[in-house]
C-alpha positions in Angstrom: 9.1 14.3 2.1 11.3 16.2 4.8 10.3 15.5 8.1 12.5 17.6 10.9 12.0 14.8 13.6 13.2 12.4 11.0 17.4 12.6 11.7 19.7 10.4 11.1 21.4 8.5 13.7 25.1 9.5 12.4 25.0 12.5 11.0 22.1 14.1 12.0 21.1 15.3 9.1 17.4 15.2 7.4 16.7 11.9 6.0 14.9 11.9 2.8 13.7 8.0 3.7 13.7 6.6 7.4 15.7 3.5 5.7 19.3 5.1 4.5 21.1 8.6 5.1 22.3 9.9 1.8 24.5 12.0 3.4 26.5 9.6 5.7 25.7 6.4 3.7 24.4 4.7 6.4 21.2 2.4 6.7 19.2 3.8 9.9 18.2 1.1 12.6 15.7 3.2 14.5 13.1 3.4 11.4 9.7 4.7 10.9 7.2 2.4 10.6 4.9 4.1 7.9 6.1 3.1 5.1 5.2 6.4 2.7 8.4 7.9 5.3 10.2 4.7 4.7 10.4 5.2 0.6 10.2 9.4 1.0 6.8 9.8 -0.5 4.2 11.9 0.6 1.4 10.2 2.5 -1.5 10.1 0.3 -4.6 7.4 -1.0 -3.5 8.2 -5.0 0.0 7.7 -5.3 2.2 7.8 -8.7 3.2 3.8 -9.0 6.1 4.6 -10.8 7.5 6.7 -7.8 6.8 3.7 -5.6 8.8 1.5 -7.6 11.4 3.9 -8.4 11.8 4.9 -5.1 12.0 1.3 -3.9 14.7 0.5 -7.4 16.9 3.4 -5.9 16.8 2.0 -2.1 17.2 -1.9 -3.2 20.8 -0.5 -4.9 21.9 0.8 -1.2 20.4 -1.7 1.4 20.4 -4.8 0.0 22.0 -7.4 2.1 24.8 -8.4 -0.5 26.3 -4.9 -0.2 27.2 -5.6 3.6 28.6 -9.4 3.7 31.6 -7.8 4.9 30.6 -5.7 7.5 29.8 -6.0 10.8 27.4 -7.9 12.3 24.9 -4.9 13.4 25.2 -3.7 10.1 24.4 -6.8 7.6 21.5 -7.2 10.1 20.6 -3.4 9.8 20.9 -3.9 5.7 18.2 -7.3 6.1 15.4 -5.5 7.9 15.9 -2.0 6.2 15.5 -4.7 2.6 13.0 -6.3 4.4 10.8 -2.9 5.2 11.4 -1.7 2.0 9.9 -5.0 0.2 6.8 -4.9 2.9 6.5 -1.0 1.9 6.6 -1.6 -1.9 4.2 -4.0 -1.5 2.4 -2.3 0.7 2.2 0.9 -1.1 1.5 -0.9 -4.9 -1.6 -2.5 -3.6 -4.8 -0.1 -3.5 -6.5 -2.1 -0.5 -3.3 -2.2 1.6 -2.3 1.6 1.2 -5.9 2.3 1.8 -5.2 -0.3 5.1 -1.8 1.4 5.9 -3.4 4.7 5.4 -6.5 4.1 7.9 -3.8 2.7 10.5 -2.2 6.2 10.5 -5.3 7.8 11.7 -6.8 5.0 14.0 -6.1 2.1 16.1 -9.2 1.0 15.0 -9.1 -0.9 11.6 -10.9 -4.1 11.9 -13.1 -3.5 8.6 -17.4 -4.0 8.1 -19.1 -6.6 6.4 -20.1 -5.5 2.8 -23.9 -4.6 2.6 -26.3 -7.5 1.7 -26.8 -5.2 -2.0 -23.2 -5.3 -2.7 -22.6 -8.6 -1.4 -25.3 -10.1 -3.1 -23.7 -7.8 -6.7 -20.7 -9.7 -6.3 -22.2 -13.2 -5.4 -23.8 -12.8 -9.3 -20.9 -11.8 -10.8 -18.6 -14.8 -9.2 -21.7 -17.2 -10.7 -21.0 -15.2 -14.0 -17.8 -15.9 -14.0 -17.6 -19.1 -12.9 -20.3 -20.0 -16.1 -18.2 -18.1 -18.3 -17.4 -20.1 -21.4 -14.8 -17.8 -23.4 -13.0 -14.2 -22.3 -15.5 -12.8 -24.3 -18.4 -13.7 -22.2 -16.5 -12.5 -18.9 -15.5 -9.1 -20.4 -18.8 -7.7 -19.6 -18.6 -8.6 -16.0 -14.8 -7.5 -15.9 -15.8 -4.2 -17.2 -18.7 -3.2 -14.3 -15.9 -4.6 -12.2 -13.4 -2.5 -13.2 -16.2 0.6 -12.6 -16.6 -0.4 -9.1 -13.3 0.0 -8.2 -13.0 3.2 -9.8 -15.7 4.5 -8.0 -14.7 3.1 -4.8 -10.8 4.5 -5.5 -12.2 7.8 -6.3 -14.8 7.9 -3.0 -11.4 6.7 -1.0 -9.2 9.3 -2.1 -11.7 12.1 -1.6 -12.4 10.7 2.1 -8.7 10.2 2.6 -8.1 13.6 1.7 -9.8 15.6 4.6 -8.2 16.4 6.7 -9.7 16.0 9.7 -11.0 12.3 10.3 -14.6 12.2 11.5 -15.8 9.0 12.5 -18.5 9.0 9.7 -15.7 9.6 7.5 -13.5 6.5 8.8 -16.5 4.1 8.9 -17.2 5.1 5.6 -13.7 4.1 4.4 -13.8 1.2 6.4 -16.6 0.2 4.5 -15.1 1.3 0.9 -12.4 -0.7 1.9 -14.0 -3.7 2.9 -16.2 -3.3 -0.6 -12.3 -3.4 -2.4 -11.3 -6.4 -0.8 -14.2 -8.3 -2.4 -13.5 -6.8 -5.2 -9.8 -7.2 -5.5 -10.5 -11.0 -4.5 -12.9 -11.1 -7.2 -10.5 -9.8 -10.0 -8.0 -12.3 -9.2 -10.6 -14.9 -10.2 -11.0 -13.3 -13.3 -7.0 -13.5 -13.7 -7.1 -17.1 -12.8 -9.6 -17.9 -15.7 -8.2 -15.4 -18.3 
């Protein structure tokens, strides 16, 4: 992604990430704080993993802080936050409930997130009781399964919503509460982790 307000500070050139200039070699102090301009990847809900990490693989071999123990002061300081953007960005960007988060904060101040329904709430509270009765993987496949079709549909919803392009405020309550719906759910598949 090419964005013309996005210059280097040297050279002036088109940065392909806010983080480094390929042209000039330099790691850029004034950076953007979104973090799909930070790795060069088009803002979006579904995003290719693989580009995440290879985009953050590519960036790691140029800003890490090793590469500048010799340099100035401004500069090894400028390599430990560019690193230290680029881990909160590939981190960011490889968890479906934070992109979603990062993603909302693009298009609103506003992103304290809704309680769950009571019907969705009350879903998960049988599915935790499930789980935490679960004798063998066997018996908690089941549950990981309607789990794992939950999240689909909630990814799917989120990546339709996120895709108009115009953000109504029914449409950003309604990923606020999609969101909200993936935290639980994310939470619960750790606990399914944890026992497996």
């Amino acid at each position: 992604m090419q964005n013309s307000a996005n210059l280097c500070s040297q050279c002036n050139q088109v940065l392909e990430t806010s983080l480094y200039c390929h042209h000039c070699e330099q790691v850029q102090t004034q950076v953007n704080t979104d973090y799909f301009t930070m790795l060069g990847i088009e803002p979006s809900y579904t995003i290719n993993l693989q580009e995440v990490e290879d985009k953050h693989d590519e960036l790691i071999t140029v800003l890490h802080p090793d590469l500048y123990v010799s340099s100035k002061e401004e500069v090894k300081q400028a390599s430990l936050a560019a690193a230290t953007l680029l881990e909160q960005a590939y981190n960011c960007l490889s968890s479906s409930f934070s992109r979603g988060m990062h993603l909302l904060s693009l298009h609103t101040k506003n992103t304290t997130l809704p309680s769950p329904d009571t019907a969705f709430l009350n879903m998960l509270f049988n599915w935790n009781a499930q789980i935490a009765e679960a004798t063998s993987k066997n018996t908690v496949q089941p549950i990981i399964q309607q789990i794992i079709k939950t999240l689909q549909e909630i990814e799917t919803n989120l990546a339709n919503l996120f895709a108009t392009p115009y953000f109504s405020n029914d449409t950003e309550e309604s990923i606020k509460l999609l969101l909200a719906k993936l935290r639980f759910l994310e939470r619960t598949q750790e606990q399914i982790h944890v026992l497996t």
